[in-house]
C-alpha positions, 0 to 999 in steps of 0.5 A: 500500500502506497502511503500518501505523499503529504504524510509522507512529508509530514514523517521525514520532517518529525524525524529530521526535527527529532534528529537535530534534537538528538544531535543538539541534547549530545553537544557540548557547548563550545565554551565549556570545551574551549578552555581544554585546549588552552595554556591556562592550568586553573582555567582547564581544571575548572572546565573539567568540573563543570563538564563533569556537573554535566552527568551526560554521557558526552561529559563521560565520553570528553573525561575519558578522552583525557584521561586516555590521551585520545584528546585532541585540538585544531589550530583554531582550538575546538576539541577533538576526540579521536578514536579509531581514525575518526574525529568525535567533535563534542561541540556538535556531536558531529563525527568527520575524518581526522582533520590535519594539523591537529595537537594532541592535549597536554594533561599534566599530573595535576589535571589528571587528578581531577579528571579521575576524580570527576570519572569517580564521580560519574560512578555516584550515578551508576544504576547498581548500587554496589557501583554507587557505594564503592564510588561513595566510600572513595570520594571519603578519601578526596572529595574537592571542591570541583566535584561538588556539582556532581555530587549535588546531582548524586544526591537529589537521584540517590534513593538509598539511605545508607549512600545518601548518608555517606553522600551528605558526609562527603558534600559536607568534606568538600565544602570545607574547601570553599571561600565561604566562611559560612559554608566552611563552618557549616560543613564543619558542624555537619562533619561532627558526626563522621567516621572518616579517618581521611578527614582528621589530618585536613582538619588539623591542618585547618587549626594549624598556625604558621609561621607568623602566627596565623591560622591557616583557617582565618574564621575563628567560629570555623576554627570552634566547629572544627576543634569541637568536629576533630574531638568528636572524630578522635573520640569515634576513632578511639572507640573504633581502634578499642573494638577493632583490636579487641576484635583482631585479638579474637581473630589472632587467639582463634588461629592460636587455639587452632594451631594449639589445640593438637598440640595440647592432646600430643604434648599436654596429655601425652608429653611429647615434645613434638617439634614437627606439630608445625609441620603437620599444620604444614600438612593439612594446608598443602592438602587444602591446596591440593583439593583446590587444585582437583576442584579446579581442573575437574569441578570447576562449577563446584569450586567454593565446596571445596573447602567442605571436601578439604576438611575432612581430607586434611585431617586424615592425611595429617592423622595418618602421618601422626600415627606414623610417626607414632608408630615407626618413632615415638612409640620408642622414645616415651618417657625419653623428652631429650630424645623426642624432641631430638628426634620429632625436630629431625622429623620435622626438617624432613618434612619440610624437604619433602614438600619443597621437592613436590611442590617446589621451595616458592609459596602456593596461593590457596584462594578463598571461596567467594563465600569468605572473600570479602568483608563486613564494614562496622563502626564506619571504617572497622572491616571483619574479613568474612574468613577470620569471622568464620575462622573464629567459629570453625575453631570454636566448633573443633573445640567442641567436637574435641570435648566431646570427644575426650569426655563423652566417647569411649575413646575419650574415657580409654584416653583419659584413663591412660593419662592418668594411671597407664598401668591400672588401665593396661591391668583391666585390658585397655590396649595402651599402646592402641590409645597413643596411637589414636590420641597421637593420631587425633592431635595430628589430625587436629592439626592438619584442620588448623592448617586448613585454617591457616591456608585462608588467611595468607600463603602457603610455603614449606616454612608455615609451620615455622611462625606457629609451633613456639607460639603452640608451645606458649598456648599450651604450657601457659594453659595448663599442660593437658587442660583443654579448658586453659588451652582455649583461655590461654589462646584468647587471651595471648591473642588479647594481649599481643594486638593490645600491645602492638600499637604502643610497643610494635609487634617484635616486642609484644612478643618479648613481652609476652614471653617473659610475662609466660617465663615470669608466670610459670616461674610462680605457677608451674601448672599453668593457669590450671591444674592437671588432676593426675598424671601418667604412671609408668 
């Protein structure tokens, strides 16, 4: 069917008018893109800023031409972008061939800054949230003046709470900056409520006198609502230091306790002086590695359950190389503590030869599954890895799992029976020689799951073992040898007290200090923090 010439008219005409308003709506005034190619460094920068307040795609598509040196400029000086032998001309929102004579435009550091400060910027207008918080949180660190548009725009489209809040922080940052005494003062007011860290030094900046004995912020009711902002800010970090080294030190005393808690069965129940406990923590990591790398090569669709395979594979590797151990070597040497230290920390050098030679001398990365990648941020500034809090309950569970399994199993009722009286029990049939070998063989495997622990915070190398074997050691002498219930107290509070002493000692002479505070202690408690109630007769 023919359509009728005047409609026909009619239609050509709407869509050249809706062309040409396409085309006007993606222009840039040639004003704002004028001064990019100009000499004046104050004048670029501010041009930068008001095309970055556009919040368009054309301003998106300029700053990033600048930012990737795909900026150009005519010998009249009109902008240019150049992509792909073609010429972009954000004034007209035109595309032509690459005209002759063009320069490329100079962008110097400190432009760039502000360039990728705007980009940043552009991120508050992203359509996903996560987008839009990540961008909120960075403009905490560096918020100017220029950008202060832009986030004015941020602000009237945010709809969430949580970023709108941060938002209202950061414009209230900004405009510390400005030549308004008024301004300054009440964004200082506003600013009484942050958790920014990132603002305490520019605050004191502002309270500073120079050399003349003036103040760098020449308003003295700013200068009062900025002292009264930075006592209220250094109160809130304070509180946040408090809670986050509380918070590490439970982290620290979960992967102490870890670390410990096999050696707490093989030297606290049966005092032996295992030197290559470490290395059985060594063990359970290298085969976390290993169960990694099957999940990745064969079940790459199920590779954060891996670690649901790891655990239980990690503890009967470590358990089966303890029970060897137990019985080629140390079933020999009981009662002999010279002896089997001599000979567990020539164990322990093997071991470690043995790894480098399969899997080489170099650290191995074991990754996180993604359900312990990443953090939870409290307190504004505090953020707990998702895998130390997991950490903390996974050692808390192999506590519990240990517990019952010494007084609430029969296995545990034959081991306990050992310990304290080994004839009586070898007198009434219990196999004693059966039952070093299994309790040896469970604090090996407790071991190797403390290694599984380790692999998730950090690399994993032959020398692991190393950084944890003298601190089992402290745990456990310090806990009360053969005391479960001191070993877990011991942990914590070692965890405690090293990431209290820290800030104000440094992390070598924590150490020292805990140490002799461990020699002191047992100088005048030799049993530790609790008693044992009997010991082994030979």
């Amino acid at each position: 069917m023919k359509l009728p010439m005047r409609f026909l008219s009619r239609f050509l005409l709407a869509a050249t008018l809706c062309v040409q308003t396409l085309s006007a709506s993606a222009a840039i005034d040639t004003a704002l893109l004028k001064p990019l190619t100009g000499d004046d460094p104050d004048a670029r920068i501010a041009a930068v800023a008001k095309i970055a307040a556009l919040a368009n795609p054309e301003a998106h598509r300029v700053l990033n031409a600048l930012k990737n040196d795909s900026a150009y400029s005519t010998p009249d000086g009109e902008f240019l972008i150049v992509e792909d032998g073609k010429a972009f001309h954000p004034g007209s929102g035109q595309i032509t061939e690459t005209p002759d004579g063009i320069d490329g435009v100079t962008v110097n550091n400190r432009l760039r800054a502000v360039v990728d400060g705007a980009l940043s910027g552009f991120k508050l207008l992203s359509p996903e949230r996560t987008v839009r918080l990540s961008a909120a949180l960075e403009l905490q660190k560096s918020a100017a003046l220029e950008q202060i548009p832009l986030i004015e725009i941020a602000i009237a489209k945010e709809q969430d709470d949580e970023i709108l809040a941060i938002l209202k922080m950061v414009m209230a940052s900004a405009n510390l900056q400005s030549p308004d005494a008024a301004i300054r003062r009440q964004a200082a007011h506003a600013l009484a409520e942050t958790n920014n860290a990132n603002l305490k030094p520019v605050l004191q900046a502002m309270l500073e006198k120079s050399a003349d004995g003036l103040y760098a912020e020449p308003d003295e009711a700013v200068r009062r609502e900025v002292a009264a902002t930075l006592k209220a800010l250094d109160s809130h970090l304070a509180r946040t230091e408090f809670v986050g080294n509380l918070v590490y030190g439970i982290s620290l005393g979960s992967v102490l306790l870890l670390a410990a808690l096999g050696l707490a069965i093989t030297f606290g129940l049966m005092g032996i002086i295992n030197m290559a406990h470490g290395e059985l923590l060594m063990i359970g990591a290298y085969t976390t590695y290993v169960v990694q790398m099957l999940f990745r090569n064969y079940l790459p669709a199920a590779l954060d359950a891996y670690l649901l395979v790891a655990l239980p594979a990690a503890f009967i590797v470590a358990a089966a190389v303890g029970i060897a151990l137990e019985r080629t070597v140390i079933r020999w040497l009981y009662g002999r503590p010279l002896e089997t230290l001599l000979a567990t920390w020539g164990i322990s050098l093997m071991l470690m030869q043995t790894v480098r030679s399969i899997f080489g001398a170099q650290n191995v990365e074991v990754a996180n599954p993604s359900w312990m990648s990443g953090g939870v941020t409290v307190m504004g500034s505090l953020v707990l890895s998702y895998n130390r809090i997991v950490i903390v309950f996974f050692s808390l569970f192999v506590v519990l799992a240990v517990w019952l399994i010494l007084n609430k199993t029969r296995l545990g009722l034959f081991v306990r029976a050992v310990m304290q009286n080994r004839r009586m029990a070898d007198c009434v049939g219990v196999s004693t020689a059966k039952i070093d070998m299994m309790t040896f063989g469970l604090g090996s495997g407790i071991a190797g799951l403390g290694g599984v622990a380790l692999s998730q915070l950090g690399n994993v190398g032959p020398d692991l073992g190393q950084s944890y074997i003298v601190d089992s050691f402290m745990v456990v002498v310090l806990g009360g040898v053969g005391q479960l219930a001191g070993t877990v107290i011991a942990a914590f509070g070692l965890g405690e007290v090293n990431k209290f002493l820290e800030p104000f000692a440094g992390a070598v002479m924590a150490k020292i200090f805990i140490l002799i505070f461990i020699i002191v202690f047992i100088q005048r408690r030799p049993q530790g923090l609790f008693a044992l109630k009997g010991r082994s007769v030979e």
